[in-house]
C-alpha positions in Angstrom: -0.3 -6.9 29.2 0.2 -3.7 30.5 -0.3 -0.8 27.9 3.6 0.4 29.5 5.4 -2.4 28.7 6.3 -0.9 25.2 9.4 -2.6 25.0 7.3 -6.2 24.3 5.8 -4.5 21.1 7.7 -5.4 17.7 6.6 -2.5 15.1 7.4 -3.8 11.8 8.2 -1.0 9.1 8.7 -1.6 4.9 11.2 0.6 4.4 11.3 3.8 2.0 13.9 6.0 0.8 11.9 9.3 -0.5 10.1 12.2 1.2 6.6 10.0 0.0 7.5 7.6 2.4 7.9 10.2 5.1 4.5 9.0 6.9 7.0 5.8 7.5 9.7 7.4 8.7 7.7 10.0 11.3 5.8 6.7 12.7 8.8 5.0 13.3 10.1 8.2 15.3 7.5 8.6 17.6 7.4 4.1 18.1 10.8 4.8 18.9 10.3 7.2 21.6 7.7 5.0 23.1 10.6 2.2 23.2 9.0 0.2 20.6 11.5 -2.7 19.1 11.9 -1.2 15.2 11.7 -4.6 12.9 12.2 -4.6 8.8 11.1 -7.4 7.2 13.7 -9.6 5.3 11.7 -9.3 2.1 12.0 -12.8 1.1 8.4 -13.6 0.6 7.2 -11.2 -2.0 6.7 -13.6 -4.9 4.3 -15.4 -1.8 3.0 -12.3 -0.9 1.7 -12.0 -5.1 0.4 -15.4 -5.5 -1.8 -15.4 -1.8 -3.1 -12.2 -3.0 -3.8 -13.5 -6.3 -5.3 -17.0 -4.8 -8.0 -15.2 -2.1 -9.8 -13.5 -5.1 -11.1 -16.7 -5.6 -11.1 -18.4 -2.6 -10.3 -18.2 1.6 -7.3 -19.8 3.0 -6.7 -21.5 6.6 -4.5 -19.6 9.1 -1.2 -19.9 8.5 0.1 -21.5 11.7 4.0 -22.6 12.6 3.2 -21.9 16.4 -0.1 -21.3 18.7 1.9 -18.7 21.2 0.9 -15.6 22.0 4.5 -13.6 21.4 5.6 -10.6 21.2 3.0 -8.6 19.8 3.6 -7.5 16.1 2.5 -4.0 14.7 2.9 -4.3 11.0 2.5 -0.4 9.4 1.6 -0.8 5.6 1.5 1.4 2.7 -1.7 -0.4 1.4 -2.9 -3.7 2.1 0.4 -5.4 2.0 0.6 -8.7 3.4 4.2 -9.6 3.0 5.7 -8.9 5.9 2.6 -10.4 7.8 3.5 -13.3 6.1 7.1 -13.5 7.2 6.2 -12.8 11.0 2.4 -14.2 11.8 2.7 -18.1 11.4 5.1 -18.3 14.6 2.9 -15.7 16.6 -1.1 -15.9 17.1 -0.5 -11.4 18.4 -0.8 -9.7 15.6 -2.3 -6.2 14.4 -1.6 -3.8 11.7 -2.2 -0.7 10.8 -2.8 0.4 7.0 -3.9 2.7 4.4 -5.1 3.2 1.1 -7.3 0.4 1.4 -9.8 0.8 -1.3 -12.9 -0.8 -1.8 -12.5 -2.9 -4.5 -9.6 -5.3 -2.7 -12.0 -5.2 1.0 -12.5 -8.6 0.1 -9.2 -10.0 0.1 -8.1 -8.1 3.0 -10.8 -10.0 4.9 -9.5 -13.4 3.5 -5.8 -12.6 4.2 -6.3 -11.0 7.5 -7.8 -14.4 8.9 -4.6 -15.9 6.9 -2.4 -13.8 8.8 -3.7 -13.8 12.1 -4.3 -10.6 12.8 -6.4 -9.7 15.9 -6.9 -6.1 15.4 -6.3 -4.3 11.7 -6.2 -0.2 11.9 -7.3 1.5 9.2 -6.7 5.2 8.6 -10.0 5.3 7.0 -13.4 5.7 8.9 -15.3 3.9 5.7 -12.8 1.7 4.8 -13.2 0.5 8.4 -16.9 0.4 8.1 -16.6 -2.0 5.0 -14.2 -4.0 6.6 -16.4 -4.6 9.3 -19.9 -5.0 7.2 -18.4 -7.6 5.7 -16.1 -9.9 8.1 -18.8 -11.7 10.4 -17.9 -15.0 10.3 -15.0 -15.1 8.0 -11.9 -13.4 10.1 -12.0 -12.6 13.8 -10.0 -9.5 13.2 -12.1 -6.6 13.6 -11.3 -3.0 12.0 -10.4 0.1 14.1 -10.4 3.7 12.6 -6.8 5.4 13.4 -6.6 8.5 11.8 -3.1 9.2 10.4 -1.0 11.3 11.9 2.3 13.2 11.8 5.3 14.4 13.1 4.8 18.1 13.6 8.0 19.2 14.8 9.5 18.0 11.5 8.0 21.0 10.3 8.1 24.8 10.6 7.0 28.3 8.9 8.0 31.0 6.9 6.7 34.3 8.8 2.9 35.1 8.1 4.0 38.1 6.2 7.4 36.6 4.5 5.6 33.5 2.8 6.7 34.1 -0.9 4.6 31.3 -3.0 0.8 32.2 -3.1 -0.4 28.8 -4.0 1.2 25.4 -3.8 0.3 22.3 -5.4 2.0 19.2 -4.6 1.0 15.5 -4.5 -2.0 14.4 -6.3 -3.1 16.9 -8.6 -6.8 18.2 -9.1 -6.4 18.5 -13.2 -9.9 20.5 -13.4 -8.8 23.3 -10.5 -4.9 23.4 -11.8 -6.4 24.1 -15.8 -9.0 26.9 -14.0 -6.5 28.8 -12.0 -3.1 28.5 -13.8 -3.8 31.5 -16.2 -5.7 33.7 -13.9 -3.0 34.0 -11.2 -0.3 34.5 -13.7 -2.6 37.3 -14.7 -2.7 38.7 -11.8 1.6 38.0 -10.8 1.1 35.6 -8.2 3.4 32.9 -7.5 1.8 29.4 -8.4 4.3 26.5 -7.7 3.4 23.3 -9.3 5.4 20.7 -11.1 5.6 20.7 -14.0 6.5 18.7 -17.6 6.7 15.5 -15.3 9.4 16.9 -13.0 8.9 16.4 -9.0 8.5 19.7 -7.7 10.2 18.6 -4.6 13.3 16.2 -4.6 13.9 15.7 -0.6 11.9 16.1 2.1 14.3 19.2 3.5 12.9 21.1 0.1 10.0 20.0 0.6 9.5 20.9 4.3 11.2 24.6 3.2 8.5 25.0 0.5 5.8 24.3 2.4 6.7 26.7 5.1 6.8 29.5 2.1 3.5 28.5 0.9 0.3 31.2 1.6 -2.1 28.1 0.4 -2.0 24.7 -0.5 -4.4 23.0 -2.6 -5.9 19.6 -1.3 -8.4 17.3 -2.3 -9.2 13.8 -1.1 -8.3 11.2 -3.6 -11.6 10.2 -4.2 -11.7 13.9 -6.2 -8.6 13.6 -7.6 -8.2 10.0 -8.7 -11.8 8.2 -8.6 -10.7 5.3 -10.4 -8.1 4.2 -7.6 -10.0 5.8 -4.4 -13.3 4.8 -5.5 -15.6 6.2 -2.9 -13.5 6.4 -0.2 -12.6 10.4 1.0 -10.2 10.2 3.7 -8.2 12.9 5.8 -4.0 11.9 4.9 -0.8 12.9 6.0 -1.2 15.6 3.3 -3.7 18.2 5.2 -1.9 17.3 8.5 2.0 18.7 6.9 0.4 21.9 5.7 -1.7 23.0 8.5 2.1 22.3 10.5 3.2 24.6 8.5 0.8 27.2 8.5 -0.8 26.8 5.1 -4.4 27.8 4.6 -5.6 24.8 3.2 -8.1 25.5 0.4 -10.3 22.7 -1.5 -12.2 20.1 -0.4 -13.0 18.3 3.0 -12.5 14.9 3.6 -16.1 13.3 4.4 -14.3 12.3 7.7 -12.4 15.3 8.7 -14.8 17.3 10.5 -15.1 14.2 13.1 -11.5 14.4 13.6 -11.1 18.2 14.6 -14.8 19.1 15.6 -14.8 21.9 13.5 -13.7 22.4 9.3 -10.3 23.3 8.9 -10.5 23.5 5.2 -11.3 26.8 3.3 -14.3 25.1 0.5 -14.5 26.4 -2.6 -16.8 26.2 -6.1 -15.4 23.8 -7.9 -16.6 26.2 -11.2 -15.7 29.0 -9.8 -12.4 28.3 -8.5 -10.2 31.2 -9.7 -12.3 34.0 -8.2 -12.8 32.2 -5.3 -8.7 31.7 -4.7 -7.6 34.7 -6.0 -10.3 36.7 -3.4 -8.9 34.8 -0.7 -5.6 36.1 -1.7 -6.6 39.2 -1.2 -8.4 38.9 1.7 -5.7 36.2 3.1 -5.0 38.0 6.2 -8.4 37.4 7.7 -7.6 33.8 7.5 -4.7 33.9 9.9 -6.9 33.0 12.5 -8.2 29.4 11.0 -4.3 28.9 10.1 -3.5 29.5 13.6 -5.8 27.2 15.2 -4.7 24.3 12.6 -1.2 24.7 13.8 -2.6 24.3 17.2 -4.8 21.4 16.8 -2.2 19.8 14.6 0.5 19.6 17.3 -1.7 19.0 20.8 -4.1 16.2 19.0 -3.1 14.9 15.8 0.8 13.7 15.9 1.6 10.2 15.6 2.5 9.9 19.3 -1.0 10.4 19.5 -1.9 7.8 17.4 0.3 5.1 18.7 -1.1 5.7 21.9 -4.3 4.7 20.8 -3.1 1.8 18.9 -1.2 0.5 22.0 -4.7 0.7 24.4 -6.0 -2.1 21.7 -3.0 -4.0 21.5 -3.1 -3.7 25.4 -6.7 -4.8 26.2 -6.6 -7.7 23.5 -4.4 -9.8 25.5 
């Protein structure tokens, strides 16, 4: 099949309603400007979905076959490895691939078990080591084989305050790195800077349109790879998300930690590092300093829109879903 005939590629979406889902809603943008047929799964096989995944911890199940043709090729995009709507779609078609994330290490084995299941040729996972474990472990048990694919994002869905107009100092949003939040919260309102956080349980941001305006207000923005922030759900896996990729499109100087993988992605780090003990000086010298950083902030935004949308990304996927027919 011809990597052009896009129209012959089903991409099959779970939907979402909040700005966390907006990873979903900016892939299925750029699949639809590449002519891609935009599929949402009927949802009827959830309680399946629950007891399959519940079964393969114990033991491996046949393919699940109501038809031998090669199809229409099916892209299923998970939040996590989420086999429903594979379920719904793979028994009538042997062309399956899908792309997922948040694929920790603890449920690898399944995801072998239920990729064979499922029939799924190719499975694209956002991260390099999740990829790696997949693929350490699968000889002989699935012929699916596991493909890095970054993720990416829609940069155009996001802009930026003037360099000199941004009015929050430092943002944190998402997942939250308790021991830098307790260090730094009293020291910049020491010093009157504006630290936006959420806070008694509220969301900071309640649509994506604030959150898109907040960002683009934001000097810096606090990240961390989830295997910092929340160890007991990540486990060892330290992964470049959506997350760096929305603040560098909106000029943010990113300041934390680097993803294990990142460097690989951009040939170069695009993440300010700092001493986890002695985060406050570090943050509030960079403050004060902040203007030397314009450069690094500059070449993000760059790198960000020219290599790292989701257009990008699909591309890639469609050359394996090409050459694997």
């Amino acid at each position: 099949m011809s990597a052009t005939k896009n129209n012959s590629i089903n991409v099959i979406l779970n939907p979402g309603t909040s700005y966390s889902y907006d990873c979903v809603e900016e892939f299925k943008k750029a699949a639809s400007s590449e002519g891609l047929n935009i599929l949402y799964p009927k949802r009827k096989y959830k309680m399946l979905a629950r007891l399959l995944w519940f079964v393969t911890k114990y033991i491996s199940l046949p393919p699940l076959k109501l038809g031998d043709r090669e199809g229409t090729p099916n892209l299923f995009f998970n939040i996590g490895p989420d086999f429903e709507a594979a379920l719904e779609f793979s028994p009538y078609n042997d062309n399956n691939f899908m792309f997922a994330y948040d694929c920790w290490p603890r449920f690898m084995d399944q995801i072998i078990k239920l990729s064979h299941t499922c029939r799924v040729k190719v499975l694209f996972f956002s991260s390099r080591q999740a990829r790696d474990l997949f693929n350490d472990n699968r000889e002989g048990r699935t012929r699916c084989i596991g493909v890095w694919i970054p993720e990416g994002i829609d940069a155009e869905e996001y802009f930026s305050q003037p360099f000199m107009e941004k009015d929050i100092d430092v943002l944190e949003f998402g997942r939250r790195y308790e021991k830098i939040h307790s260090a730094i919260r009293e020291p910049l309102k020491v010093h009157g800077y504006h630290h936006a956080y959420a806070k008694d349980g509220n969301i900071l941001f309640n649509t994506k349109e604030d959150f898109t305006k907040g960002l683009a207000r934001a000097k810096i923005s606090l990240c961390f790879p989830s295997d910092i922030t929340h160890p007991e759900r990540a486990e060892f896996i330290s992964t470049t998300t959506l997350r760096y990729f929305q603040c560098m499109a909106s000029k943010c100087l990113i300041v934390g930690k680097t993803p294990s993988d990142m460097v690989e992605i951009f040939g170069y780090n695009p993440v300010v590092e700092i001493n986890m003990d002695n985060a406050a000086v570090e943050i509030l010298d960079i403050l004060r300093n902040y203007g030397k950083y314009k450069e690094i902030i500059e070449r993000n935004y760059r790198e960000v829109h020219s290599r790292h949308t989701w257009k990008e990304r699909l591309k890639e996927m469609l050359v394996y879903i090409a050459n694997s027919q």
